[in-house]
C-alpha positions in Angstrom: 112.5 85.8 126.7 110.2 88.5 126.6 106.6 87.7 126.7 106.0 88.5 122.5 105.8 86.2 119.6 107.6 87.7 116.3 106.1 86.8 113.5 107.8 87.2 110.0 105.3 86.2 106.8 107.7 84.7 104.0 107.3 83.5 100.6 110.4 82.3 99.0 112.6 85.0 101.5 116.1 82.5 101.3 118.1 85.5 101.0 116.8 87.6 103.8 115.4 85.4 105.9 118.4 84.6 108.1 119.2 88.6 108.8 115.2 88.4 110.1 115.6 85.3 112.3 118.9 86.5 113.6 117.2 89.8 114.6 115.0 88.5 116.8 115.5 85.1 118.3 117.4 86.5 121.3 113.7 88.8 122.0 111.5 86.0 122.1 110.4 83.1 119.9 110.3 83.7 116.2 107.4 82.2 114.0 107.5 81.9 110.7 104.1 82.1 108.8 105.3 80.8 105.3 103.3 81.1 101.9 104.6 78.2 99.8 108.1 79.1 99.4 110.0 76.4 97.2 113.2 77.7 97.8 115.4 77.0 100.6 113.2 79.3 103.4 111.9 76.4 105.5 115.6 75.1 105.7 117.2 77.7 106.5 114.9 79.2 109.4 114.6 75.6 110.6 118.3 75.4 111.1 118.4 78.6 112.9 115.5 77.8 115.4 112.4 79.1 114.3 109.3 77.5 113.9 107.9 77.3 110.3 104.2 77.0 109.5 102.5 76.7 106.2 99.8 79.4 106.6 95.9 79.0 106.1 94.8 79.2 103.1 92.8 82.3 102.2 91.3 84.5 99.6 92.2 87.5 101.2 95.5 89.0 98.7 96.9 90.6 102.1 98.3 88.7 105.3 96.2 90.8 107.3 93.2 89.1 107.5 91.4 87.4 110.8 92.3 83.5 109.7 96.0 84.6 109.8 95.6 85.9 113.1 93.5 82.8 114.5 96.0 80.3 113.4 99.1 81.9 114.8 96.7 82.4 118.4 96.6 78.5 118.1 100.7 78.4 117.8 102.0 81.0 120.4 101.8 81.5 123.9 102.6 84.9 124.9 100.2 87.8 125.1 101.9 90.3 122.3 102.7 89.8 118.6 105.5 91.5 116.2 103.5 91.3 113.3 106.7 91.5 110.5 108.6 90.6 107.3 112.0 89.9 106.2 112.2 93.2 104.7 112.0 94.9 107.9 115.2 94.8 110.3 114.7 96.7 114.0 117.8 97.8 116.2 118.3 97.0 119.4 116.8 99.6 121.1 113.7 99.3 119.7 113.5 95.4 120.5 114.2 96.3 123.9 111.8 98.7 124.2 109.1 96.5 122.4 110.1 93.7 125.3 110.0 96.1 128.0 106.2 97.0 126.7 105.0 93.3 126.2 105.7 93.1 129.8 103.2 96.1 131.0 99.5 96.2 131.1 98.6 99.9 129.9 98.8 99.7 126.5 97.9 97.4 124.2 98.9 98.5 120.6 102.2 100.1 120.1 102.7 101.8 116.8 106.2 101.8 115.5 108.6 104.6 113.7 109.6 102.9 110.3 112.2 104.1 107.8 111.9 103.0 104.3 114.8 102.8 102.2 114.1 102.3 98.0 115.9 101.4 94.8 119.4 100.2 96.8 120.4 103.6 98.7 120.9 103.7 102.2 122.1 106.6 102.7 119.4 107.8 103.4 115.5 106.8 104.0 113.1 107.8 101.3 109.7 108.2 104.3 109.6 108.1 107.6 106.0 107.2 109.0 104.3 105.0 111.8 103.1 101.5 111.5 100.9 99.5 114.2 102.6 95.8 114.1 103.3 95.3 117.7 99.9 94.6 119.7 98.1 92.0 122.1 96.6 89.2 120.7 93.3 90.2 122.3 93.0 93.6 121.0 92.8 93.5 117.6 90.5 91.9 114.9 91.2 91.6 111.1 87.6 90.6 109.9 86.9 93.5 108.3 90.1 94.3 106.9 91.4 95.7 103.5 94.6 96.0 101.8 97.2 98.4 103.4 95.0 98.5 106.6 95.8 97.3 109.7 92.2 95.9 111.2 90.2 97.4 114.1 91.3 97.9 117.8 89.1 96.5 120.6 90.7 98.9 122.9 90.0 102.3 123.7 92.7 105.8 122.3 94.5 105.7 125.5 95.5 102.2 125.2 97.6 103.0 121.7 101.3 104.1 122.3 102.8 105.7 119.1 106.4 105.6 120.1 109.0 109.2 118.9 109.9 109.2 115.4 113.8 108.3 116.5 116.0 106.1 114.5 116.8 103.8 117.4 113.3 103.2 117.2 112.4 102.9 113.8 112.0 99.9 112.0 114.0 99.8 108.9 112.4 99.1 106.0 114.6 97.7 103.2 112.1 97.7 100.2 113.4 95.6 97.5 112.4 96.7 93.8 113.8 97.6 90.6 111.3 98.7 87.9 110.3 96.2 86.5 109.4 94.8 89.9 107.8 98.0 91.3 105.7 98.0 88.3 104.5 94.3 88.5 104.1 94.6 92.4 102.6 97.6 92.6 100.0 96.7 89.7 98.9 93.5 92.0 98.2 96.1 94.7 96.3 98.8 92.8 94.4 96.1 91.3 92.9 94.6 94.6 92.9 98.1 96.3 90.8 99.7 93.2 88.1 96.2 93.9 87.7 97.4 97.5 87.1 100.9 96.4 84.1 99.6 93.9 82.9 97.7 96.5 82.6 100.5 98.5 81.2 102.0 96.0 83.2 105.0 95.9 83.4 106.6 92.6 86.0 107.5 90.4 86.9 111.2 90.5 89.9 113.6 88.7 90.4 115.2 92.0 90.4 111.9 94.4 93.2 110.9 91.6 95.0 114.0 91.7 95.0 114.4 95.5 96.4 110.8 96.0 99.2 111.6 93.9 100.1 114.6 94.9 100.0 113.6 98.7 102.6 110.5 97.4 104.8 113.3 96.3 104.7 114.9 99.5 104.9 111.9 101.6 108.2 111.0 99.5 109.6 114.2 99.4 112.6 113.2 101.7 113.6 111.1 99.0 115.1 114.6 97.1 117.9 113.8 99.6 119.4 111.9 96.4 117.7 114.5 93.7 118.1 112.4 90.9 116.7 109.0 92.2 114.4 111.4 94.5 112.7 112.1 91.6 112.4 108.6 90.6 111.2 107.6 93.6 108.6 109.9 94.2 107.2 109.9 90.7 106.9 106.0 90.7 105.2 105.8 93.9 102.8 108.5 92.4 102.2 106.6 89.7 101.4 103.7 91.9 98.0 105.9 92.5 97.3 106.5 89.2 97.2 102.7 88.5 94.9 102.3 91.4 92.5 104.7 89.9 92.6 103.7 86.4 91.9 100.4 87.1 88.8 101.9 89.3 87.5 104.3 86.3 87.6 100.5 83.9 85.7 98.3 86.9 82.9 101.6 86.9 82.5 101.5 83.3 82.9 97.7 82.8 86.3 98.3 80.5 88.2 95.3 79.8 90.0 94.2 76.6 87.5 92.1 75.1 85.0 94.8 75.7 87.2 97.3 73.8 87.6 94.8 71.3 84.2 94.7 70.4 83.8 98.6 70.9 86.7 99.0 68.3 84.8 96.3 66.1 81.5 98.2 65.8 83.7 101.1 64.8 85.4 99.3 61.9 82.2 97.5 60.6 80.7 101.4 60.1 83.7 102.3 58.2 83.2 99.4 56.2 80.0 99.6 55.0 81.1 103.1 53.6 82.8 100.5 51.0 
């Protein structure tokens, strides 16, 4: 076994979790850092040899976060951590390359080609881009942490390794949503990202908003591959900025529905005294 710990988070995954388990237990020990599932996740990933934990409690909306990483410090004993999900699936080249690396000293984050495939086609992936989830336990700290971010490296720039942007090496991501979930989903997200953005206390702009979407567009853009969904694709994860900064133009002004409720009720008092 190589010397890395792959560690898939899961809330109520019994439909993908055995394709996860089965893609790494022959590459090391697999960990299972669960989120209350009520379903049949524990049961299956038990049967197939994994080890299942309940994970801390924590305020924190992302998985991310430094108590995460402390507890699973306390459960492994190798050096190097996949840090993964049941949506993501690697081929075999790529776990042997990420064994062959937890068994060197140079570097000590390794960030990974992933392929994301949307909406049900496989034919081809929607973005191609980088993600840092393989690194050494020692090297990297989540205090400071924020959603879609990936904590702060103790090492120094020659210790990273971003490996070719190869399918053999690329993770694949298969991104399960429909509408109706993307919406939901993608709300949850814009609404905790848009918090971290007022407590920053960066301020709402049109041309932050219209960058963002634009750069979706463009990050997308391989998506046009299939035109018609393409478009879909591309235009919903655009819109997934525009939620972000809506929701920061209403936490800078203090919008909420009751407080439009009582705007809208001064309104129609004036009209009524007219009476």
């Amino acid at each position: 076994m190589a010397n890395i710990t792959f560690v898939i988070f899961t809330y109520n995954e019994e439909k993908r979790i055995e394709y996860a388990i089965k893609n790494f237990k022959n590459f090391g020990e697999v960990l299972i850092m669960d989120g209350g599932s009520d379903d049949n996740t524990e049961k299956i990933a038990t049967e197939l040899g994994a080890t299942f934990l309940r994970r801390p409690i924590t305020d924190k909306p992302f998985t991310e976060n430094q108590k995460n990483l402390d507890f699973i410090k306390e459960h492994i004993s190798t050096d190097w951590i996949y840090w993964g999900y049941c949506d993501n699936t690697a081929p075999k080249k790529l776990l042997e390359k990420m064994c062959e690396l937890s068994e060197q000293t140079k570097y000590k984050k390794v960030s990974i080609p992933m392929y994301t495939y949307l909406w049900g086609y496989t034919k081809n992936h929607v973005q191609e881009s980088h993600i840092p989830v393989l690194f050494h336990k020692d090297y990297t700290d989540f205090s400071n942490n924020y959603i879609h971010g990936f904590g702060d490296f103790l090492g120094t720039e020659d210790e990273i390794l971003e490996l070719p942007l190869k399918k053999e090496l690329a993770l694949c991501h298969f991104s399960t949503y429909n509408e109706s979930k993307f919406v939901k989903g993608y709300m949850r997200y814009g609404e905790e990202e848009a918090k971290q953005k007022f407590e920053r206390k960066e301020k709402f702009k049109v041309s932050k908003l219209f960058a963002a979407m634009l750069r979706y567009l463009w990050i997308y853009k391989r998506a046009l591959r299939n035109p018609r969904l393409g478009v879909l694709v591309m235009l919903n994860m655009s819109f997934g900025r525009l939620m972000t900064y809506t929701r920061l133009y209403e936490l800078e002004n203090d919008i909420t529905l009751d407080s439009i409720e009582d705007r809208y009720s001064k309104e129609k008092e004036e009209i009524l005294k007219t009476f």
